[in-house]
C-alpha positions in Angstrom: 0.0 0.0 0.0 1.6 3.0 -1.2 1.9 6.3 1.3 0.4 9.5 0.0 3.4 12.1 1.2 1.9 14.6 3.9 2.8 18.0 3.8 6.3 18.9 5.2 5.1 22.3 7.6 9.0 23.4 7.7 11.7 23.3 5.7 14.0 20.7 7.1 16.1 18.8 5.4 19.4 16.6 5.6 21.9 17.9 2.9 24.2 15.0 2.7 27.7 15.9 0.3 27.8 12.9 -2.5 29.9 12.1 -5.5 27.3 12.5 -8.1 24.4 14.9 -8.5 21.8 12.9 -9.9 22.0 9.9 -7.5 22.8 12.7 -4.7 19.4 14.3 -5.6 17.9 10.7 -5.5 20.0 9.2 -1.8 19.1 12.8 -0.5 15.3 13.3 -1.5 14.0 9.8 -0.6 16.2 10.0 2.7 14.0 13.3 3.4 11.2 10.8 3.3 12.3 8.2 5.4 13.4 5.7 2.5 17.0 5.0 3.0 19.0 4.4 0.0 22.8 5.3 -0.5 24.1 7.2 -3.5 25.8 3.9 -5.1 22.7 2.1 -4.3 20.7 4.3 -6.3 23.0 4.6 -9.2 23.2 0.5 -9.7 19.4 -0.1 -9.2 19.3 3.2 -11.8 21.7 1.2 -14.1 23.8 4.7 -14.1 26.4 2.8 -15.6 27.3 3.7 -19.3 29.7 5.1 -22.3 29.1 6.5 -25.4 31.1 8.7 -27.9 29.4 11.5 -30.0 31.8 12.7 -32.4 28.3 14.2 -34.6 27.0 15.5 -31.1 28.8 18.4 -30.5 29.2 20.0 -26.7 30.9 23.4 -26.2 32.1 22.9 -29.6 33.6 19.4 -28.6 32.2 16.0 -29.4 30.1 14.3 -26.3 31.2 11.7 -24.4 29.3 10.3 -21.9 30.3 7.7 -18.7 26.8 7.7 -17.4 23.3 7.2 -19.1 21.1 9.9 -20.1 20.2 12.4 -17.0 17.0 12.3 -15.7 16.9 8.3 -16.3 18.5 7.0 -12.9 16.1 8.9 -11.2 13.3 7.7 -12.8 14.3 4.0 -12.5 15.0 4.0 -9.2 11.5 5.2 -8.5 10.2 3.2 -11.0 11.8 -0.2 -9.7 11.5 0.7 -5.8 7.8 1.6 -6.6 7.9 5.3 -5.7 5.6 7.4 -7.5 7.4 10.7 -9.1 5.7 14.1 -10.5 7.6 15.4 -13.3 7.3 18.6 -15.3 9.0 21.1 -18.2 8.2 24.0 -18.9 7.6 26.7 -21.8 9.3 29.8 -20.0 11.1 30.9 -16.8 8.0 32.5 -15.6 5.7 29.7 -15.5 8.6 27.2 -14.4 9.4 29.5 -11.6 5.7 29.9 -10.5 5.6 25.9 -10.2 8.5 26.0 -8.5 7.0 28.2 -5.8 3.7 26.5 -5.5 5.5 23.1 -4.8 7.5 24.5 -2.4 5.2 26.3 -0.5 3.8 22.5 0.1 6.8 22.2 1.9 8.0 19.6 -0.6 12.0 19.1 -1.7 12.4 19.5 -5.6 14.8 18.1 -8.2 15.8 20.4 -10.4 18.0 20.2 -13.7 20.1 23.1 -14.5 23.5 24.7 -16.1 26.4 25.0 -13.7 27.5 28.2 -15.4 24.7 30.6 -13.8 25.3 29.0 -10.0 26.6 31.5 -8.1 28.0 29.3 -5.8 30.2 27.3 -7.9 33.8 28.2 -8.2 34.7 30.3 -11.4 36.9 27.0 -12.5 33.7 24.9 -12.7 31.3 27.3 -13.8 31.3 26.0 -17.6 27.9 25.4 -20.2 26.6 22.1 -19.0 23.3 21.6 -18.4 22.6 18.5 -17.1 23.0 19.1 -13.3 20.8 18.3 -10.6 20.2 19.8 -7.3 17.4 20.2 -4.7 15.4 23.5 -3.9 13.8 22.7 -0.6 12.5 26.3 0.5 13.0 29.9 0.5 14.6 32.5 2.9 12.8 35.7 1.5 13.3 35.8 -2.1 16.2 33.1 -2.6 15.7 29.5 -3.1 17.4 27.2 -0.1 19.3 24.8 -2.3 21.0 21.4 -1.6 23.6 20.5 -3.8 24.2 17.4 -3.5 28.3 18.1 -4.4 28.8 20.4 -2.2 29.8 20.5 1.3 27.1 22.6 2.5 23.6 24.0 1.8 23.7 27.2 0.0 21.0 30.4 -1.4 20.5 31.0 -4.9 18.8 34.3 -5.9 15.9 34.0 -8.3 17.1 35.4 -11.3 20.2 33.2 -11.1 18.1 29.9 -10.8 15.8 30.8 -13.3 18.8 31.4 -15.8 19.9 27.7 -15.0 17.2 26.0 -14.6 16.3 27.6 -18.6 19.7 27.9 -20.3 20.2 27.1 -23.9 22.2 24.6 -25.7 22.3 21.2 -25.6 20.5 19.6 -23.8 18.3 22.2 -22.9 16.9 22.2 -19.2 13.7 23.4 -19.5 12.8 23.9 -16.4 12.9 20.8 -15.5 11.7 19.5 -11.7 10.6 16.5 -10.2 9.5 15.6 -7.1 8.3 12.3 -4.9 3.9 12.3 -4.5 4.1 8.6 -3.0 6.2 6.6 -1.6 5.9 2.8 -0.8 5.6 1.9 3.2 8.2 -0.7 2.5 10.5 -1.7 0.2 12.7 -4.7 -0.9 16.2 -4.4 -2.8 16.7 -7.4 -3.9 15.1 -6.9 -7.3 15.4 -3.6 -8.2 19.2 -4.7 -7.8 19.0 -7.5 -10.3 17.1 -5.8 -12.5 19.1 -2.7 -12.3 22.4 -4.9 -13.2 20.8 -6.8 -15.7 19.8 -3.4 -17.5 23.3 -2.2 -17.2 25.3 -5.2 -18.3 22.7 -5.5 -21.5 23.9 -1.2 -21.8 27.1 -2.1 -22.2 27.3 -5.1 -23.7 24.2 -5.4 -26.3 23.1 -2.3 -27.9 24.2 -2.8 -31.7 25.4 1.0 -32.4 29.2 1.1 -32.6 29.2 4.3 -30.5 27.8 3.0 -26.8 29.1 0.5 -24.4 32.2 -1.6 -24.7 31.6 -0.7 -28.2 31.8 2.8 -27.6 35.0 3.0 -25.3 36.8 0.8 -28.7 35.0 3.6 -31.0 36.3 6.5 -29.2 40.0 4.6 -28.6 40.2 4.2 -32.8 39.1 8.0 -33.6 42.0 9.0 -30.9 44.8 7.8 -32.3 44.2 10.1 -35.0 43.0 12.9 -33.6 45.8 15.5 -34.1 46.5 14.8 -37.7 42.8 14.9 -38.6 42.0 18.2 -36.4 45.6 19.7 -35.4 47.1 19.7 -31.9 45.1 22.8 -30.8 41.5 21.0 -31.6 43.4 17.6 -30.2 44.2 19.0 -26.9 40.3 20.4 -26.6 38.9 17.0 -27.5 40.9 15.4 -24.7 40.5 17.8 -22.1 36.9 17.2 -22.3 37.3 13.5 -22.2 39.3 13.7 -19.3 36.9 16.2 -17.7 33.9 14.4 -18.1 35.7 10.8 -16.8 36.9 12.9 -13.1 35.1 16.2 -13.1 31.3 16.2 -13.9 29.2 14.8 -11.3 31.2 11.3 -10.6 33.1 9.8 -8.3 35.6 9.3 -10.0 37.3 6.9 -13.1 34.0 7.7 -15.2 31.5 6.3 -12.1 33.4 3.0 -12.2 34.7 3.5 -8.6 31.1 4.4 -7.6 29.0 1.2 -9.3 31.9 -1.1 -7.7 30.7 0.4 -4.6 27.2 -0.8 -5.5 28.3 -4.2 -5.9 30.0 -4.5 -2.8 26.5 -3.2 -1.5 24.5 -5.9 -3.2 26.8 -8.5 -2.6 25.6 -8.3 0.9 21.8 -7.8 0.2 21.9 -10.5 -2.6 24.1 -12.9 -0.5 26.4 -13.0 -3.4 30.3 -13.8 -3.2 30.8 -13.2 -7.1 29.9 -9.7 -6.7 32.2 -8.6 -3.9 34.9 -10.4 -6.4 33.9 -8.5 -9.4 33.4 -5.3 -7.4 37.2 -5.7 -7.0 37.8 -6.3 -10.6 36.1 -3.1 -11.2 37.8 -1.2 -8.7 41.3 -2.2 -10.4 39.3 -1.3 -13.8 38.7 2.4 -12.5 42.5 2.5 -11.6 43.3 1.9 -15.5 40.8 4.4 -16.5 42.9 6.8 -14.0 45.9 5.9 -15.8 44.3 7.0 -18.8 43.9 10.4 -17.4 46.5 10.9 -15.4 48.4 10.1 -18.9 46.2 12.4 -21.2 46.7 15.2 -18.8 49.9 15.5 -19.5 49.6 15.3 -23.1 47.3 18.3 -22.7 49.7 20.5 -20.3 52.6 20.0 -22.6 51.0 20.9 -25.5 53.7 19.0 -27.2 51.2 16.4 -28.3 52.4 14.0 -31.2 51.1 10.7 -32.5 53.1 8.0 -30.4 51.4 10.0 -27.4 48.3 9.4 -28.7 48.7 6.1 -29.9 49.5 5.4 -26.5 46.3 7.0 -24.9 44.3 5.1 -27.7 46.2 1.6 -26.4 45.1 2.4 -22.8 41.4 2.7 -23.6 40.9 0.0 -25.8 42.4 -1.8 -22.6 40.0 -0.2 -20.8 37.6 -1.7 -23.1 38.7 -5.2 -22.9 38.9 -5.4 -19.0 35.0 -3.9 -19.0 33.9 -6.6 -21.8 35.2 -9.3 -19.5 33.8 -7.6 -16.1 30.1 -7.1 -17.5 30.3 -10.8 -19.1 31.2 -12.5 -16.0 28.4 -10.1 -13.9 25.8 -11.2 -16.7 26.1 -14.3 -15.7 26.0 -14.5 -12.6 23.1 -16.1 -10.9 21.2 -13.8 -9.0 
């Protein structure tokens, strides 16, 4: 039987400093509401899990690449598997957005919000860059400002309205929209066990089965091949770009660190317990050592971009390390798929 939430009369709420924003927003919002869940647990049963390489998807001028799936979707697995009903909406302008905002609020109800780091005031000038895909919780006003938790920072913070609105509707790609979403109902109980399997049974078929050379394993070979190449096909300046932002999103946006790898080994550690399975505290090791070859990979493409004295053995090189990281992954998300859980 399924809990309609009650109507909070303050604006409580436990800001607890996470890895990644999204299942941040998630641990920290269903925590509010008495469902404890911890930020890896929430990104396995969300299948958070992912790569893919967008050389025709251009971001800040630079092709995508992605370590996680598509944001917004964790959130609305984990509510979908662990039975939690969410309401969700976009909007057509700021002012309307803003006005929801309020009235949801006012019920004394946290809300996810997407935004654009480069209109938080709070963020350091170093991170304040155009990406638009990062969550955080409004969960009341002091006067005019918006009470925000952000789920990567150490503390709670204030955001003026004029500088949320511009987040919350910047332009490019993807666009935010406004978007919020918020729990209605939440179940009394809950069981992990198979929101787990099902969340690593969707993950391992992620990166394993979809046909399109540019996601998965697939992906992480796709992106090694065009690599190799990259400074006699765009020039060193273009080069160094491209590999800054693949280095940036693997460490810098929203994860904790080695493109979430170190984070979903957590989650198998964590289900290895639930599910009462060895296999997965061994393979949670296996991925651990995985996410210390993906560092490699960084550590090693970082100093390609600082000296700015990149040539094509040093990329060659970079380009041997991920298809590595490619192989080690294929064999990691074999083994998990078959495990019996």
């Amino acid at each position: 039987m399924d809990e309609v939430l009650e109507v909070m009369s303050d604006t409580q709420f436990h800001h607890v400093q996470t890895a990644h924003c999204e299942s941040g927003v998630i641990s920290n919002i269903f925590r509010h509401y008495g469902l404890q869940i911890s930020e890896p647990m929430a990104f396995g049963i969300g299948a958070g899990i992912f790569f893919g390489h967008l050389p025709f998807v251009k971001v800040n001028g630079v092709p995508g690449t992605t370590y996680r799936v598509v944001p917004g979707a964790i959130f609305k697995r984990v509510a979908k598997r662990l039975g939690v009903k969410i309401a969700s909406q976009s909007f057509s302008s700021p002012e309307k957005g803003m006005q929801a905002l309020d009235r949801v609020l006012e019920q004394g109800r946290p809300v996810g919000l997407l935004s654009s780091v480069y209109y938080l005031p709070y963020f350091p000038p170093a991170y304040r860059f155009h990406f638009n895909a990062h969550n955080l919780v409004a969960y009341g006003k002091d006067g005019d400002n918006y009470l925000i938790s952000d789920p990567i920072m150490e503390q709670v913070t204030e955001i003026d309205p004029k500088s949320l609105a511009e987040a919350r509707f910047a332009k490019g790609f993807p666009a935010p929209k406004g978007k919020m979403y918020y729990p209605v109902e939440m179940p009394k109980t809950i069981s992990l066990e198979q929101p787990i399997r099902d969340g690593i049974k969707q993950a391992c078929s992620d990166m394993l089965n979809i046909p399109l050379p540019m996601f998965g394993v697939k992906g992480i070979r796709f992106l090694a091949k065009r690599l190799k190449h990259y400074p006699e096909k765009v020039g060193d300046r273009k080069a160094v770009l491209y590999l800054g932002n693949i280095i940036r999103m693997q460490e810098e946006i929203g994860t904790g660190g080695a493109g979430f790898r170190f984070m979903y080994a957590a989650f198998l550690q964590e289900a290895a317990g639930i599910l009462k399975r060895d296999e997965l505290s061994a393979l949670s090791a296996e991925l651990t050592s995985i996410g210390d070859t993906w560092r490699n990979f960084a550590f090693n493409a970082g100093r390609v971009c600082k000296s700015r004295t990149a040539n094509n053995i040093s990329y060659a090189e970079l380009s041997e390390m991920l298809m590595q990281c490619a192989a080690e992954e294929e064999v990691l998300f074999r083994k998990l798929s078959k495990v019996k859980l």
